[in-house]
C-alpha positions in Angstrom: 138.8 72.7 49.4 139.2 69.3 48.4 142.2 67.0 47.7 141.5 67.4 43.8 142.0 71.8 43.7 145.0 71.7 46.2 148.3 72.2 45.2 151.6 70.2 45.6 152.6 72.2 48.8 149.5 71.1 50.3 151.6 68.0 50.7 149.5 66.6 53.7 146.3 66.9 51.4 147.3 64.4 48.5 146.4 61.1 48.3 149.6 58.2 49.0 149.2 57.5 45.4 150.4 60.6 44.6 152.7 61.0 46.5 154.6 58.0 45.4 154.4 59.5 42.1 155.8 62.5 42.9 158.5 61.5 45.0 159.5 58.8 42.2 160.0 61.9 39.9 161.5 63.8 41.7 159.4 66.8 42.2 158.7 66.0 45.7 161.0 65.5 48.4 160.4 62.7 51.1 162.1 65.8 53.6 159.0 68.0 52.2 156.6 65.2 53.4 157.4 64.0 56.2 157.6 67.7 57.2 154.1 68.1 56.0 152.8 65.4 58.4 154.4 66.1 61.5 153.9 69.9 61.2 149.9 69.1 61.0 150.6 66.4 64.5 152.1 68.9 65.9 149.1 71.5 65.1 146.2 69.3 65.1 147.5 66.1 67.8 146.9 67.6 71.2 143.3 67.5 70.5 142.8 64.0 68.5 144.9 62.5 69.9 145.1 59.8 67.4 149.1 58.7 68.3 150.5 57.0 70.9 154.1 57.6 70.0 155.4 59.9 67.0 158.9 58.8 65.7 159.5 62.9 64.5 163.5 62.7 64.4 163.9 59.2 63.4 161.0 59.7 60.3 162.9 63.1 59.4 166.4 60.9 59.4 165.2 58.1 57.4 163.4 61.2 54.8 166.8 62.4 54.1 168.3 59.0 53.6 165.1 58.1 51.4 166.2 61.8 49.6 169.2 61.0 48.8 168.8 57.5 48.0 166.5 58.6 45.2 168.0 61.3 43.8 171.5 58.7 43.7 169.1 56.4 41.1 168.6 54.2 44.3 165.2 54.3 45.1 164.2 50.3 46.6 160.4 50.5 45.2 157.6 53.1 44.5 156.5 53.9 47.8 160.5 54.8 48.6 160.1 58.0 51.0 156.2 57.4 51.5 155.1 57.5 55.2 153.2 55.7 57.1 151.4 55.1 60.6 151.0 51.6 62.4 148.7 50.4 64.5 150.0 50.1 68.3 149.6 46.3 68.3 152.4 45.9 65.1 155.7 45.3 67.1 158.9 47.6 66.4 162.0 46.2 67.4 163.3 48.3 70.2 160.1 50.2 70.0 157.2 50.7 73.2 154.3 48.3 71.7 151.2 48.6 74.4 148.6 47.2 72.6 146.5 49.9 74.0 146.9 49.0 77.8 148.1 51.0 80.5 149.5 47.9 82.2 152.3 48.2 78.9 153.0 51.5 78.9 156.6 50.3 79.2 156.6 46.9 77.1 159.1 47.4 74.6 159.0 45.2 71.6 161.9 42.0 70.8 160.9 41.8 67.6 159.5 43.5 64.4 156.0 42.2 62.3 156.2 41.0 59.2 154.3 43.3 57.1 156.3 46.2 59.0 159.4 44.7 57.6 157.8 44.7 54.3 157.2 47.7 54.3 160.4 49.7 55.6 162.1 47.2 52.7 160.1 49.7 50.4 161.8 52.5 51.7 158.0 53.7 53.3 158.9 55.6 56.4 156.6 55.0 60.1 155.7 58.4 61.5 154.4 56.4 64.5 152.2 54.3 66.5 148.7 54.9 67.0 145.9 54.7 69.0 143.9 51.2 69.5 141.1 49.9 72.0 142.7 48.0 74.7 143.9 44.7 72.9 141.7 45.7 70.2 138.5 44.1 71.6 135.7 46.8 70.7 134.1 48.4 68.0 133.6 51.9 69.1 136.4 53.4 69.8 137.3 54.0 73.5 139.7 53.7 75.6 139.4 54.3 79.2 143.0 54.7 80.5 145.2 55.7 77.1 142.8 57.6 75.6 139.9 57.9 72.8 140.9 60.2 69.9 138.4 62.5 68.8 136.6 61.9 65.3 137.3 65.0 63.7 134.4 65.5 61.7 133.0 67.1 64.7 134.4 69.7 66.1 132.2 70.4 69.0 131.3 67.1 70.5 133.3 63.9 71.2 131.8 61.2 68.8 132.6 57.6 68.4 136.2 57.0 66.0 135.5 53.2 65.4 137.6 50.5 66.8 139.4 48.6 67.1 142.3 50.9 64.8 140.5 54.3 66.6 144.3 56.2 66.0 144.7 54.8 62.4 141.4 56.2 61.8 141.7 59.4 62.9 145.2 60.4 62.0 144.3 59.4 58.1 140.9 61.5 58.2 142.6 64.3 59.6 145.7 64.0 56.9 148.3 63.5 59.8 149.2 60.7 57.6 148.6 59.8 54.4 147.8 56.2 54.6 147.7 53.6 58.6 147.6 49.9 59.2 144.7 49.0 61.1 143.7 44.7 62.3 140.0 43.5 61.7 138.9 40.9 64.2 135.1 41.7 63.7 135.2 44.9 62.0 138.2 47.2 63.2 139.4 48.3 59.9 135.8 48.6 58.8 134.2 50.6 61.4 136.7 53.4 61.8 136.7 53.5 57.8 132.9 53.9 58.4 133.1 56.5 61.3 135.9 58.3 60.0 135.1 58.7 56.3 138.0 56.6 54.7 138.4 53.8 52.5 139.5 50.2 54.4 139.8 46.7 53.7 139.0 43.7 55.7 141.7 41.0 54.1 141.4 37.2 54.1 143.1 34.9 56.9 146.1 33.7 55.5 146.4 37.0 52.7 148.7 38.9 55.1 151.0 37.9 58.1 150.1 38.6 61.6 153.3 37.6 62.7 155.1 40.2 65.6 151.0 41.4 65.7 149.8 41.3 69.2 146.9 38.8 68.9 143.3 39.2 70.1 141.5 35.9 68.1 144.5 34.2 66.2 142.3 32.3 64.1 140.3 36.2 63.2 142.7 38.7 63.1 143.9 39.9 59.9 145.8 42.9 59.1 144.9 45.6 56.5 145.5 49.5 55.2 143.3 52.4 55.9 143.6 54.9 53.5 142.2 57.9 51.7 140.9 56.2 48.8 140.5 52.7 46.8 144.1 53.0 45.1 146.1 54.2 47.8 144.3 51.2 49.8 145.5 48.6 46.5 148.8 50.0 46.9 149.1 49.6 50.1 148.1 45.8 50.3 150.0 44.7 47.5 152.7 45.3 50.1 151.3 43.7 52.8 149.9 40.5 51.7 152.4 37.4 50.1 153.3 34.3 52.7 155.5 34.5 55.8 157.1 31.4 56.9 156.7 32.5 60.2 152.6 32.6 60.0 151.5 29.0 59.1 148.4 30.9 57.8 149.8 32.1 55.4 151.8 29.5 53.7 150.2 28.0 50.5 148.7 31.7 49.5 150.2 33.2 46.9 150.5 36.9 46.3 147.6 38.6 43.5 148.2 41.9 42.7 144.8 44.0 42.3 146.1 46.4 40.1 146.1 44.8 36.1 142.0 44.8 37.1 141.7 48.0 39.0 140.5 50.4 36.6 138.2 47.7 34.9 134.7 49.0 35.7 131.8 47.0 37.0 130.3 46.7 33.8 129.0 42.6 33.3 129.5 42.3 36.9 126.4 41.2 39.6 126.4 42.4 42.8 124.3 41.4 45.2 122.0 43.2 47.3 121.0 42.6 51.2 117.2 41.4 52.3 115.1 43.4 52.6 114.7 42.4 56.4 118.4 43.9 56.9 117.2 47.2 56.6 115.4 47.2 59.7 117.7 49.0 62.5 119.1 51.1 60.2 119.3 55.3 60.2 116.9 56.7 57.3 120.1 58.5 55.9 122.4 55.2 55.9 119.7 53.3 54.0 119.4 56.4 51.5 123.3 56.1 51.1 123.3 52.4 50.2 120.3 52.8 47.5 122.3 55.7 45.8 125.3 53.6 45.8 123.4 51.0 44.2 122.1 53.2 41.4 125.1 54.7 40.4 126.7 50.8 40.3 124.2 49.6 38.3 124.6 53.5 36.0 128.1 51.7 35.6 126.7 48.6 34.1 126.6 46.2 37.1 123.6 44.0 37.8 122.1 44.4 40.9 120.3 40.9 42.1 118.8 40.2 45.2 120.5 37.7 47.6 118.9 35.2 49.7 121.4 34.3 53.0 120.2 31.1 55.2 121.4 33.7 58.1 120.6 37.3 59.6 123.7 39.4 60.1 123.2 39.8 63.7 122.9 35.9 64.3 127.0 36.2 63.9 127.1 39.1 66.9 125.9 36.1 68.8 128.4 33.1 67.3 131.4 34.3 69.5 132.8 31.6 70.8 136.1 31.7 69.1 136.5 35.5 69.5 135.7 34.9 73.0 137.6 31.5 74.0 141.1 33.0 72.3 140.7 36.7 73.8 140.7 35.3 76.9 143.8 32.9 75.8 145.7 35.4 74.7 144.9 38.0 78.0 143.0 36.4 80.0 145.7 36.3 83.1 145.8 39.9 83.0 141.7 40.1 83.1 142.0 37.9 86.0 144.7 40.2 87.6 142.3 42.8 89.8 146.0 44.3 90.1 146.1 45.0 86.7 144.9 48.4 85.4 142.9 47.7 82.2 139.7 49.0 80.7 136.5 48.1 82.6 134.4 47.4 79.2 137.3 45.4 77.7 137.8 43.7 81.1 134.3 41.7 81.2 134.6 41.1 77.2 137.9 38.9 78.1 136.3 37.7 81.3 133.5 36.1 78.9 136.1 33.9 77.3 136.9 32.0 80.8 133.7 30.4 80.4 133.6 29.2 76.9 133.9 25.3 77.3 135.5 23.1 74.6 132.5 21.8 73.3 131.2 25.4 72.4 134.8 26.2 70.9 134.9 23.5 68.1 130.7 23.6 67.9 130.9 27.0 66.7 134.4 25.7 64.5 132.0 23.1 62.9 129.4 26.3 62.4 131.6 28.7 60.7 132.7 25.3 58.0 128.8 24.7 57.5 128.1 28.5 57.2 131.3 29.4 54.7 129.6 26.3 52.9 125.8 28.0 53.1 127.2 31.8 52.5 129.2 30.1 49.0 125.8 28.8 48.1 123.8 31.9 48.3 126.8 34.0 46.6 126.9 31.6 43.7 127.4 33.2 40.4 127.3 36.6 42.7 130.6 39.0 42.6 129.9 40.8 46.1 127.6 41.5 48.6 126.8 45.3 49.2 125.9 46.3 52.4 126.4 49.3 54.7 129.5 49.1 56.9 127.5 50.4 60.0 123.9 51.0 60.6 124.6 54.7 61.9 126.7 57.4 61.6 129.4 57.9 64.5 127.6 58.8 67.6 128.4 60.6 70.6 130.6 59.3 73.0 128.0 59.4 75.7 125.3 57.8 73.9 127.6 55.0 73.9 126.4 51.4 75.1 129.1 49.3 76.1 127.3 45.9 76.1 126.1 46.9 72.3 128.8 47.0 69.1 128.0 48.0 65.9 129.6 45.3 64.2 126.2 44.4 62.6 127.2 44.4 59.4 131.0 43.7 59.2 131.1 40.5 62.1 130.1 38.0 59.2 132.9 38.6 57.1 135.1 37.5 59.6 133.7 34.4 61.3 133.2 33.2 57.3 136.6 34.4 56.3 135.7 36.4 53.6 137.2 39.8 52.5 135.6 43.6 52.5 135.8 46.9 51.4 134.6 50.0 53.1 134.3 53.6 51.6 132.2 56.8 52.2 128.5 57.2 50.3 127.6 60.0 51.1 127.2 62.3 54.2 124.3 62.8 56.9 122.7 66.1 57.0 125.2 66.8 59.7 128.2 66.6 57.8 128.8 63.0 59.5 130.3 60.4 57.0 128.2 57.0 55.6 130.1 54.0 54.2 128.9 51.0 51.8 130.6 47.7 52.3 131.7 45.8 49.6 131.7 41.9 50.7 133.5 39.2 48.4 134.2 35.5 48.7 138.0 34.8 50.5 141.0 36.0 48.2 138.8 38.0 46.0 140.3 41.1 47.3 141.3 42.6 43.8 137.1 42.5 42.8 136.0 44.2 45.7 138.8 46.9 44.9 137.5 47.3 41.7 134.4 47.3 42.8 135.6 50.1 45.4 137.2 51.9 42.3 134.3 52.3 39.9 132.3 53.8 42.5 134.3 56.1 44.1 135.4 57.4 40.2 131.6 58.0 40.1 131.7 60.1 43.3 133.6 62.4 45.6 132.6 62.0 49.1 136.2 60.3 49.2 137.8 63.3 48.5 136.3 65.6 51.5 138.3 67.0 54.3 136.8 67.2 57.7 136.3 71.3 58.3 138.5 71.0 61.3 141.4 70.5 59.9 141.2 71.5 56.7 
């Protein structure tokens, strides 16, 4: 049964959209909700394991002071009563924060981020922490001492979840929460999105605060909402994103709501398509995916044109210099600590960072200027790059190659701070869901939602519930 036939006591099952709208009128209660969510976590948790922390009494407290508030004709915005689940990196004042090491299991928070506080101003409602590679450095999944939660779209075998946001992956998929906050550094909105079957966008540096984030690459990471579908992930941003005096990225970046051009269609609109030479490397049912998706956009009325790009995707799994140098920055004292307990995958990735010299640091800073300037070029008079979001489905967790990520295709879009959409296309024969990426120039968020939009009203992969959970 999917989200579209289900009723309003299938609470747990409806998109955040509606939810909102419900709540807002009254029909729904925020008690009613939150109830929904943490009855499924307490059903479905002990074998997904996609939270690190669940805030049952305080969420349940702040529903019946988001119930009241509402029915009073106090209601602080339209996502008053909606919950949510955070990433373990996002800081909680008061709150345990451990950044997916075992080394923090104790480190408790000082302060609270920024798009948190934004947020809880609209009256949304955290359910929890979740699940996240140690310090976020890794595009499958895992997690060696805290735990790797299990992808639910298969029940029998332990596949990968995507990383870094693993938890925020899983708990949306499984409808323990209707909408997470996941960080991309090189993909770790996108992957899970792309493993887990969900809709998740990469934003621009500077669009959203990272401030009270714990850092892995200060000049990569960017926040951004995992959801069930393109609105709910609109909705979403448009509270996250707006300048934060206390994130000098951000300053000079004015808010743009995606909404007035949401529900525009693609009609007039050219979107590009990746060389040919990209395809190599890729599953059979992946590349079957992305040429339906590219029918049905141009059955909308897009143009689909072929782009020619002065670079392969893969050169930029190579360029990591600034990933690498300000990993190891930020924990490198711990990766030199043989004392400290920490991941043995994530351990050597840090360790890299020790011998990045200056010279290869602002080299690869001068790279990224020339290559933003290159990619501009080749995207000229182009609304978005399509490409898959990974070049397989999720795989088993013992199939899994530590020194190999699948950040192919999503790696690009950070190092030439550009913004991306992921979303399911379709399904392999095995039930295991595909995802198209959606790649637009920096700040251009609102088109690649609308992109998103028009494609997914076309289709209804969005829309399926892993059989596990249902």
């Amino acid at each position: 049964m999917n989200d579209v036939s289900r009723s309003l006591t299938d609470l747990a099952f409806l998109p955040a959209h509606v939810l909102a709208r419900e709540i807002a009128a009254k029909r729904v209660s925020p008690v009613d909700v939150v109830d929904a969510f943490l009855k499924r976590i307490d059903k479905f948790e002990p074998k997904l394991q996609s939270f690190v922390a669940v805030y049952g009494m305080d969420a349940r407290l702040a529903a019946e002071g988001a119930d009241k508030a509402i029915r009073s004709g106090h209601a602080v915005g339209p996502l008053h009563g909606v919950p949510v689940a955070l990433k373990d990196l996002i800081e909680l004042e008061g709150r345990i924060t451990t950044g997916g090491s075992a080394h923090w299991r104790t480190r408790r928070s000082t302060v609270t981020a920024t798009i948190a506080r934004r947020m809880i101003a609209q009256g949304m409602i955290v359910l929890g922490k979740t699940h996240t590679v140690e310090f976020a450095f890794g595009g499958w999944g895992t997690n060696q001492h805290m735990g790797t939660p299990w992808n639910p779209w298969d029940p029998e075998h332990a596949r990968t979840p995507g990383g870094s946001s693993n938890g925020s992956g899983v708990a949306v998929a499984a409808r323990l929460a209707p909408w997470a906050i996941g960080t991309d550094t090189g993909g770790s909105v996108r992957l899970p999105a792309s493993f887990c079957g969900l809709t998740g966008l990469k934003l621009t540096i500077g669009r959203a605060s990272t401030h009270g984030i714990l850092p892995l690459s200060t000049s990569l990471d960017t926040p951004g909402p995992m959801a069930r579908d393109v609105e709910d992930a609109a909705l979403l941003y448009n509270v996250l994103q707006g300048p934060d005096p206390l994130d000098p990225n951000t300053r000079g970046i004015a808010a743009a709501d995606p909404l007035p051009t949401l529900k525009r269609g693609v009609r007039g609109l050219r979107l590009g398509r990746m060389p040919a030479s990209e395809r190599a490397g890729c599953a059979e049912e992946v590349l079957a995916a992305y040429d339906r998706s590219l029918e049905t956009l141009a059955g909308l009325g897009a143009e689909i044109v072929d782009v020619v790009l002065p670079f392969t995707f893969s050169d930029f799994t190579r360029a990591q210099a600034i990933l690498e140098a300000e990993a190891y920055f930020n924990d490198g004292a711990m990766a030199d600590d043989a004392g400290v307990v920490m991941d043995d995958a994530v351990r050597a990735r840090v360790l890299v960072g020790a011998r990045v010299s200056a010279q290869d640091y602002l080299a690869t800073k001068r790279q990224q200027v020339e290559c933003k300037a290159l990619m501009a070029a080749a995207m000229a008079g182009v609304d978005a790059l399509l490409t898959p979001s990974t070049a397989m489905a999720a795989i088993r967790l013992d199939e899994v190659d530590q020194d190999m990520m699948p950040s192919r295709f999503t790696r690009f879009g950070n190092f030439m701070e550009m913004c991306a959409l992921s979303l399911p296309n379709g399904f392999t024969t095995g039930g295991l869901p595909l995802s198209l990426q959606i790649c637009c120039p920096g700040y251009e968020e609102a088109m690649a939602l609308r992109i998103g939009y028009a494609l997914q009203q076309a289709t209804d992969y969005h829309k399926r519930v892993p059989a596990m959970v249902a």
